[in-house]
C-alpha positions as CSV (number, residue, x, y, z in Angstrom):
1,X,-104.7,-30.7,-70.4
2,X,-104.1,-32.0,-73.9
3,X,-102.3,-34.4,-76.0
4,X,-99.4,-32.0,-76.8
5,X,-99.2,-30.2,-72.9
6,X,-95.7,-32.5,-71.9
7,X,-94.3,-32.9,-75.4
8,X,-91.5,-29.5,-74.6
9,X,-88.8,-29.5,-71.9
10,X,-90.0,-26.0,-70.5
11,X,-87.9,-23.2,-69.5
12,X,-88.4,-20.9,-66.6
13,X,-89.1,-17.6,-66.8
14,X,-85.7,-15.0,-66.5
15,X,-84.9,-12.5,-63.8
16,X,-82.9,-10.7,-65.9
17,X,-83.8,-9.3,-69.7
18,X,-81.2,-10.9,-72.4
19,X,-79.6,-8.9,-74.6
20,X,-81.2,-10.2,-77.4
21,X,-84.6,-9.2,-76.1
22,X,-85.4,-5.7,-77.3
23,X,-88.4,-5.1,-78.8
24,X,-92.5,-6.6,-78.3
25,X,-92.1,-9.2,-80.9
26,X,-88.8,-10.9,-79.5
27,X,-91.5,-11.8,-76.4
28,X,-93.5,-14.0,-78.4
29,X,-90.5,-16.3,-79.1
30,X,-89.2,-15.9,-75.4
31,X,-92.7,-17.3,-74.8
32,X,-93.3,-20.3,-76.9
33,X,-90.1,-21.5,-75.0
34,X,-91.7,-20.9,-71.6
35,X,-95.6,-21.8,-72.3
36,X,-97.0,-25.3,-72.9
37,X,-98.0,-25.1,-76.3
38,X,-101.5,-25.5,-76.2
39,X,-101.6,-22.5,-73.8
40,X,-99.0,-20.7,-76.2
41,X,-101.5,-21.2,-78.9
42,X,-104.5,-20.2,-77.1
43,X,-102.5,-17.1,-76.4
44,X,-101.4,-16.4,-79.8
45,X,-104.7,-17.9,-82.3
46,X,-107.4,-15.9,-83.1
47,X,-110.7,-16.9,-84.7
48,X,-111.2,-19.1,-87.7
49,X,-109.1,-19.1,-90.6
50,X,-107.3,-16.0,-88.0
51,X,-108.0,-13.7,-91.4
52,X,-108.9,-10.5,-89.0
53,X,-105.6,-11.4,-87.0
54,X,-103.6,-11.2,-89.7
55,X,-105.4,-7.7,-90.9
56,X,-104.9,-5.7,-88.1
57,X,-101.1,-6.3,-88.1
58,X,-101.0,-5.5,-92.2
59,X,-103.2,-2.3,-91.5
60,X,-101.0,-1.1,-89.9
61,X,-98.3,-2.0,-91.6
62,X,-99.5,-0.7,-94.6
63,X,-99.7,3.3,-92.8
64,X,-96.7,5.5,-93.3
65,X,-95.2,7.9,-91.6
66,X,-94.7,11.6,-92.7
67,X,-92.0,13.0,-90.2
68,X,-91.2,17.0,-90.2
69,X,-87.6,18.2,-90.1
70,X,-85.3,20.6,-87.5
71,X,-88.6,20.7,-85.2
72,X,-87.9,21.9,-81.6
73,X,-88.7,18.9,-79.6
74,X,-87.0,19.5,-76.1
75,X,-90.6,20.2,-74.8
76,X,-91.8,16.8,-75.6
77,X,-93.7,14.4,-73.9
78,X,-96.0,11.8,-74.2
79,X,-98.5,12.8,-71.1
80,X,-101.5,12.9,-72.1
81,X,-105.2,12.1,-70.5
82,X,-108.2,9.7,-71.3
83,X,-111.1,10.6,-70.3
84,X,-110.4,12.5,-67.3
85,X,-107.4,9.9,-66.4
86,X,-104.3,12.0,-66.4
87,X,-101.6,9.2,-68.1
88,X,-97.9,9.4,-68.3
89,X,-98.2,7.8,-71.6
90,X,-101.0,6.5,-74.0
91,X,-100.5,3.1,-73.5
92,X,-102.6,1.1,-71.6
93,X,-102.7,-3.0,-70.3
94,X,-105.4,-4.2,-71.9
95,X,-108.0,-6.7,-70.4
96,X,-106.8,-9.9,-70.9
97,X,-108.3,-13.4,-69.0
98,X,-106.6,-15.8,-66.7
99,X,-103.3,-14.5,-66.7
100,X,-102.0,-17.3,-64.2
101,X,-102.1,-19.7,-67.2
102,X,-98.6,-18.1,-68.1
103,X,-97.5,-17.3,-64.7
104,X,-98.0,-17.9,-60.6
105,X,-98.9,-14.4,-59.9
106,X,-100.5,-13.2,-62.6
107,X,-101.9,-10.4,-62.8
108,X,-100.3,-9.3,-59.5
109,X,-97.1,-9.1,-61.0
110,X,-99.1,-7.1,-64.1
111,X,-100.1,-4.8,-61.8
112,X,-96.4,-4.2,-59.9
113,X,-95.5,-3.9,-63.4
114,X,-97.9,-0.9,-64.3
115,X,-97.2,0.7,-61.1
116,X,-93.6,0.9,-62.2
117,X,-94.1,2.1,-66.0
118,X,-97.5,4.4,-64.5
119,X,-100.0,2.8,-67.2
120,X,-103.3,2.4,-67.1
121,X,-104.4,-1.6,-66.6
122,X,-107.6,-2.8,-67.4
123,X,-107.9,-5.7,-65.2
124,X,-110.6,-8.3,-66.6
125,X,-113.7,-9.9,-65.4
126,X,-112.2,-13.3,-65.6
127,X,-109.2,-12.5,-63.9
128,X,-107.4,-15.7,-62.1
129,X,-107.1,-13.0,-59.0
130,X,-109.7,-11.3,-57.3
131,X,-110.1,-7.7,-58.5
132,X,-109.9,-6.4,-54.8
133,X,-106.1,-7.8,-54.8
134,X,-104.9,-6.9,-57.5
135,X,-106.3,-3.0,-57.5
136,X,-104.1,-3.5,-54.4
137,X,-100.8,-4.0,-56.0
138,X,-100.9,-1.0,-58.1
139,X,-100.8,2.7,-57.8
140,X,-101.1,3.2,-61.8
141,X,-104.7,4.2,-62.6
142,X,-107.0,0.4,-62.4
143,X,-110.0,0.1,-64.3
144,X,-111.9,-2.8,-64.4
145,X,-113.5,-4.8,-67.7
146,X,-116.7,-5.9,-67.2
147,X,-118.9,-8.5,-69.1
148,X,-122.3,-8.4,-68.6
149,X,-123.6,-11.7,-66.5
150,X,-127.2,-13.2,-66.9
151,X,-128.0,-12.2,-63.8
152,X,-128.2,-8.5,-63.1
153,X,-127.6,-8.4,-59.3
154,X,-124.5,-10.4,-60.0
155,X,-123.5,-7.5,-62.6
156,X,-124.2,-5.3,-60.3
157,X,-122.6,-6.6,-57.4
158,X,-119.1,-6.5,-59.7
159,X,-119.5,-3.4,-60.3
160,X,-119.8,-2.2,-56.6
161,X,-116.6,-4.5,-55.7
162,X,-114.7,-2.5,-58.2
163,X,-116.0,0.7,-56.9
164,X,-115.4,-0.3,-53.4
165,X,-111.9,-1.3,-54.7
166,X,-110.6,1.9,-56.5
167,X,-111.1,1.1,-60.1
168,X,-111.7,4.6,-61.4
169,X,-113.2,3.6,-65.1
170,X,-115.9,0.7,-66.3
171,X,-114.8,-0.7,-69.5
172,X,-117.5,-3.0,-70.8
173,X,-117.1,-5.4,-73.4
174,X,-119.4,-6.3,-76.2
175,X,-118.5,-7.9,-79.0
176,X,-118.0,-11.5,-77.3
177,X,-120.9,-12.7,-75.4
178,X,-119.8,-16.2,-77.1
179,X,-116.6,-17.5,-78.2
180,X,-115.7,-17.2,-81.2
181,X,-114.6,-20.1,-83.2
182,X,-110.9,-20.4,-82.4
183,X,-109.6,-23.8,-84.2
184,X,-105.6,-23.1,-84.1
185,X,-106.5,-23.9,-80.0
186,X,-109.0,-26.5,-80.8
187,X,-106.4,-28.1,-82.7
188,X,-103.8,-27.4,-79.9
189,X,-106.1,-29.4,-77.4
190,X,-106.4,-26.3,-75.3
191,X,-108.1,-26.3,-71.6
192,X,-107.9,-24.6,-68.9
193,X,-106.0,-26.5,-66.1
194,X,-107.2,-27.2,-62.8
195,X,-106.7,-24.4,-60.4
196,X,-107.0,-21.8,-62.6
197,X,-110.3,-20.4,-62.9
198,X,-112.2,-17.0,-63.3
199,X,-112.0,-16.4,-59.6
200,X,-114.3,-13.6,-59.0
201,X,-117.0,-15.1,-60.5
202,X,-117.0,-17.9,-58.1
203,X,-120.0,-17.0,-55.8
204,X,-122.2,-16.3,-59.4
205,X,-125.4,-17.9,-59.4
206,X,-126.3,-20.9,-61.6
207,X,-126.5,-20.5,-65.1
208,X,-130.7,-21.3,-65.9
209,X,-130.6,-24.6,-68.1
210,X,-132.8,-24.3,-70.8
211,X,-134.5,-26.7,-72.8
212,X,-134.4,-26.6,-76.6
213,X,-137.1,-27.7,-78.8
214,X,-135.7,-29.7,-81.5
215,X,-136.2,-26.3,-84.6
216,X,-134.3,-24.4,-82.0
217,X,-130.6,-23.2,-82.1
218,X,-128.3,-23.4,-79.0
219,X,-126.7,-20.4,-80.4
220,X,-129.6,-18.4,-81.1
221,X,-132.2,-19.4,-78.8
222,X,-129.5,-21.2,-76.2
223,X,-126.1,-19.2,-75.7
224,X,-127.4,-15.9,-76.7
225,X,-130.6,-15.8,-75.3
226,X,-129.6,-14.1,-72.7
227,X,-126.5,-12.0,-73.9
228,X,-126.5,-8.2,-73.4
229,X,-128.4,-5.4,-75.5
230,X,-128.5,-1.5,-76.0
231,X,-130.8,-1.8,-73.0
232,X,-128.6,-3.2,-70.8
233,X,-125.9,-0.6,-71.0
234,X,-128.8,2.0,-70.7
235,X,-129.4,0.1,-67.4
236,X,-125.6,0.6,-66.3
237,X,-125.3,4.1,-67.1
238,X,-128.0,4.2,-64.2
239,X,-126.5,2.2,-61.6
240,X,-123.5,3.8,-61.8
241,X,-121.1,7.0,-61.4
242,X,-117.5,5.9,-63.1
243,X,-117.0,6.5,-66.7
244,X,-117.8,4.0,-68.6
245,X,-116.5,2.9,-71.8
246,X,-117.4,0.2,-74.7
247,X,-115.2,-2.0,-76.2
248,X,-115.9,-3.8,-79.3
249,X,-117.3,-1.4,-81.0
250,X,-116.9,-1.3,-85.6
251,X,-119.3,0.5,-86.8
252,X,-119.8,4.1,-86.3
253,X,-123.3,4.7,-85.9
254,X,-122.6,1.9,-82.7
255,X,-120.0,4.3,-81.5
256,X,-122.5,7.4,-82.4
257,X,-125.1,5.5,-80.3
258,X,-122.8,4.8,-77.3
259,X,-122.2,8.5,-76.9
260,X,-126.1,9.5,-77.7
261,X,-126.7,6.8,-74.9
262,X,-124.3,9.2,-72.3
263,X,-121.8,6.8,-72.5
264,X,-118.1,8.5,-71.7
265,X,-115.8,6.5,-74.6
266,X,-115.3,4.1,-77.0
267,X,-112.8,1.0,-77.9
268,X,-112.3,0.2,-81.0
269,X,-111.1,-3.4,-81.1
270,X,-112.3,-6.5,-82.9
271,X,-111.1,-8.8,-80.1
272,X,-107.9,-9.1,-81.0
273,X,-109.1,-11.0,-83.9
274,X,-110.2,-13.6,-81.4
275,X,-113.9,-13.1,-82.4
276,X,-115.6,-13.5,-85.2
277,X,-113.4,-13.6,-88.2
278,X,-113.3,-11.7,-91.6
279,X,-113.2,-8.6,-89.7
280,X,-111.4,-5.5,-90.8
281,X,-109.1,-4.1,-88.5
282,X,-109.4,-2.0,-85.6
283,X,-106.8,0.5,-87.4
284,X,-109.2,0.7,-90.8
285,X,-112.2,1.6,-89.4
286,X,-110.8,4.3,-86.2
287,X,-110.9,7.2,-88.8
288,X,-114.5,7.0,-89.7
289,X,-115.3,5.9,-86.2
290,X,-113.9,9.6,-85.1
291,X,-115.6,11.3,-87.4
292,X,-118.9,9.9,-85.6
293,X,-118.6,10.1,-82.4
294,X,-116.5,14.0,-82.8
295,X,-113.2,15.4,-81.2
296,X,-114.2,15.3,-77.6
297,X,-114.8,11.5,-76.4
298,X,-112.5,9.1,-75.3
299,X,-111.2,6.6,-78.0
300,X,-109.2,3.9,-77.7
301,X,-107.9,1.5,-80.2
302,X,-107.2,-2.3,-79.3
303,X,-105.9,-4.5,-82.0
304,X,-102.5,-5.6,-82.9
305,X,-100.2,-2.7,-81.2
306,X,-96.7,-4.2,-81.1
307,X,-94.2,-0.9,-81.6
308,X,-94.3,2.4,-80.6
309,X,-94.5,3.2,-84.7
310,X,-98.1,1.3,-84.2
311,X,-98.8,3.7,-81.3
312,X,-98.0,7.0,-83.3
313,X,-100.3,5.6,-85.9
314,X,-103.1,4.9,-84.2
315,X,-103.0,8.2,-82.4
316,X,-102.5,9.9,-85.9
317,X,-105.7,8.5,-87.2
318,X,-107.9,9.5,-84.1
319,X,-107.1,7.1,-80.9
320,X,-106.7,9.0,-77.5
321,X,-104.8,5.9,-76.1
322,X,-103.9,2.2,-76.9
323,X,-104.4,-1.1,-75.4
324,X,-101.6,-3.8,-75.8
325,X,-102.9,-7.7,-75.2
326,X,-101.0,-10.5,-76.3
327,X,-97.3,-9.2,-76.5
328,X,-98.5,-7.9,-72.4
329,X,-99.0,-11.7,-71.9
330,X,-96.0,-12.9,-73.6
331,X,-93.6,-10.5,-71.6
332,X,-95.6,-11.7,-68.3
333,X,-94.7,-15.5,-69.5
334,X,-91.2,-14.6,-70.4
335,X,-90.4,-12.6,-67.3
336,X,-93.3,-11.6,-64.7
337,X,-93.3,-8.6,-63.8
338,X,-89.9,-7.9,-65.0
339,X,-91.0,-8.8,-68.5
340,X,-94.4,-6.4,-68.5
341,X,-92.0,-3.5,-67.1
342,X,-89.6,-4.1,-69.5
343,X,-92.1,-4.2,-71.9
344,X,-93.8,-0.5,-71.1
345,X,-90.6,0.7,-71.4
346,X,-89.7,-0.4,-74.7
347,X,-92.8,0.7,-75.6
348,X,-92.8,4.1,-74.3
349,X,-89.1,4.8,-75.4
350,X,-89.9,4.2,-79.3
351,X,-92.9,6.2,-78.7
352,X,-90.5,9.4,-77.8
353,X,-87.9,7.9,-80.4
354,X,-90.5,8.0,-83.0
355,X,-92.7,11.6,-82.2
356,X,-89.1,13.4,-81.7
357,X,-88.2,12.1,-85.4
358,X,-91.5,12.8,-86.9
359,X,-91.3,16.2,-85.6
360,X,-94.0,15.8,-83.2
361,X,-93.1,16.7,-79.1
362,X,-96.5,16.3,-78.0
363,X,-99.1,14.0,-78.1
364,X,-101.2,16.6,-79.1
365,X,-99.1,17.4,-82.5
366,X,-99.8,13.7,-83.8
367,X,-102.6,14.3,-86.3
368,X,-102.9,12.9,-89.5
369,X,-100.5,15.3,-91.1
370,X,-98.2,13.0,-89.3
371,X,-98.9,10.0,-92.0
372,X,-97.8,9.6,-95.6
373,X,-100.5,10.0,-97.4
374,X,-98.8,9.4,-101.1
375,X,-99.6,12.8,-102.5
């Protein structure tokens, strides 16, 4: 498991929330003293030198906000919907992999936890559960992640389980069909232990072994020889009725072309800065991004969301909703279930705290008028 795995007398997770334990970031330090620390790291690291990580927590850290005096807020609320999903708030689980790694149930307890706090979870396609089970533990609105396998019929045939299970939305990622190079894990000896696997992969057929000539690349002509393309979603939008939306996407004539292609939303999101590095952040590019793909489809933005400030902002600049990854992880590490819910609500609460200060009682008031723009 790695040379630093039993190096740290761990601690278990609480069944109560300490008093010192009030905001996203306090998680991450719960959860470095709950996690083995190559599994903290893994959690935590992002790709390279982690330049892009770093970026999208100073975008937005960089955005001010412009707040409006002795506005009647007693009608406020932060319902909203996402393409066609009616929400309580626009604050969404994001996709995140093996989630037994930091806990026994996983995402089970994930989902109790967005049943509680009614958000959105985006369960992945490398979940350590199967996607039946845990659609089963929630009534908050499921939808299911999906990355593209080499085999079609095995896409396909995930796809039907998550229609057959309830999942309402297909949110299809595309900006990783390889690993980036993550060395603050590599360094960590990270591995994935024995038992925990991405179970609902489990019956996928075997991956075709190719042989290289010796001028040829296992990146180019190896790995992604068989990774996804504009076809490929083209393909999906055919085989199937849910709304589907892409995540990964920077560039706007990408997003432009994901709409063009009848597509139903967008996620902006450089992978949590997991990917390729030297990114900018999700946050820097969301305004141009709207302005491509117009006022009426779905955009998300995934990428460094720790306060409900964050949230404000990115709904300011053009986002619809937000997805929150690692400090969802760290709460489930800290505290299961107790820990996401606990979490939500934090979150949700300085999201009131902060529109009924700016002067904004709605979701739909937050517009760019909202932030400081120095003039």
């Amino acid at each position: 498991m790695g040379r630093h795995m039993n190096r740290q007398a761990l601690l278990p997770p609480l069944d109560r929330i300490p008093q010192d334990l009030v905001c996203a970031a306090d998680y991450a330090r719960h959860a470095r003293e709950r996690l083995p620390a190559p599994i903290f790291e893994y959690i935590a690291g992002g790709g390279g030198d982690e330049m892009t990580l770093r970026r999208n927590r100073e975008a937005l850290d960089r955005l001010l906000i412009q707040p409006r005096a002795l506005v009647d807020c007693t009608g406020g609320s932060t319902a909203t919907a996402v393409c066609g999903q009616a929400l309580r708030h626009p604050i969404l689980l994001a996709p995140v992999a093996f989630q037994r790694l930091v806990h026994d149930d996983g995402e089970l307890a994930t989902a109790h936890a967005a049943s509680a706090l009614e958000a959105a979870m985006v369960v992945s396609t490398l979940a350590s559960r199967p996607l039946e089970a845990i659609a089963a533990q929630t009534e908050a609105p499921c939808w299911f992640q999906l990355y593209f396998q080499q085999d079609r019929d095995f896409t396909l045939s995930l796809v039907r389980r998550a229609e057959r299970a309830g999942y309402s939305h297909l949110v299809v990622t595309v900006d990783a069909p390889l690993h980036g190079i993550r060395n603050r894990a590599q360094r960590a000896g990270f591995e994935l232990p024995p038992g925990i696997e991405p179970v609902n992969l489990k019956d996928r057929p075997p991956l075709p072994r190719a042989t290289l000539k010796p001028h040829q690349s296992i990146v180019f002509q190896g790995m992604m020889s068989e990774a996804p393309v504009w076809q490929d979603l083209r393909w999906l939008r055919g085989q199937t009725e849910l709304p589907i939306l892409v995540k990964g996407i920077l560039h706007p004539a990408d997003a432009r072309r994901v709409v063009d292609m009848g597509l139903d939303g967008v996620v902006v999101s450089n992978h949590g800065g997991r990917g390729l590095d030297c990114l900018p952040a999700a946050i820097e590019v969301l305004p141009r991004i709207r302005a491509a793909v117009g006022a009426e489809v779905a955009l998300l933005l995934d990428g460094g969301i720790e306060r409900g400030t964050d949230v404000f902002k990115a709904l300011a600049l053009g986002a619809d909703a937000v997805m929150i990854g690692r400090p969802q992880i760290f709460a489930l590490a800290t505290a299961g279930a107790l820990g996401v819910a606990h979490l939500l609500r934090v979150l949700r609460e300085e999201l009131e705290v902060t529109m009924a200060l700016a002067g904004t009682p709605t979701v739909a008031d937050i517009t760019t008028k909202a932030l400081y723009s120095g003039v």
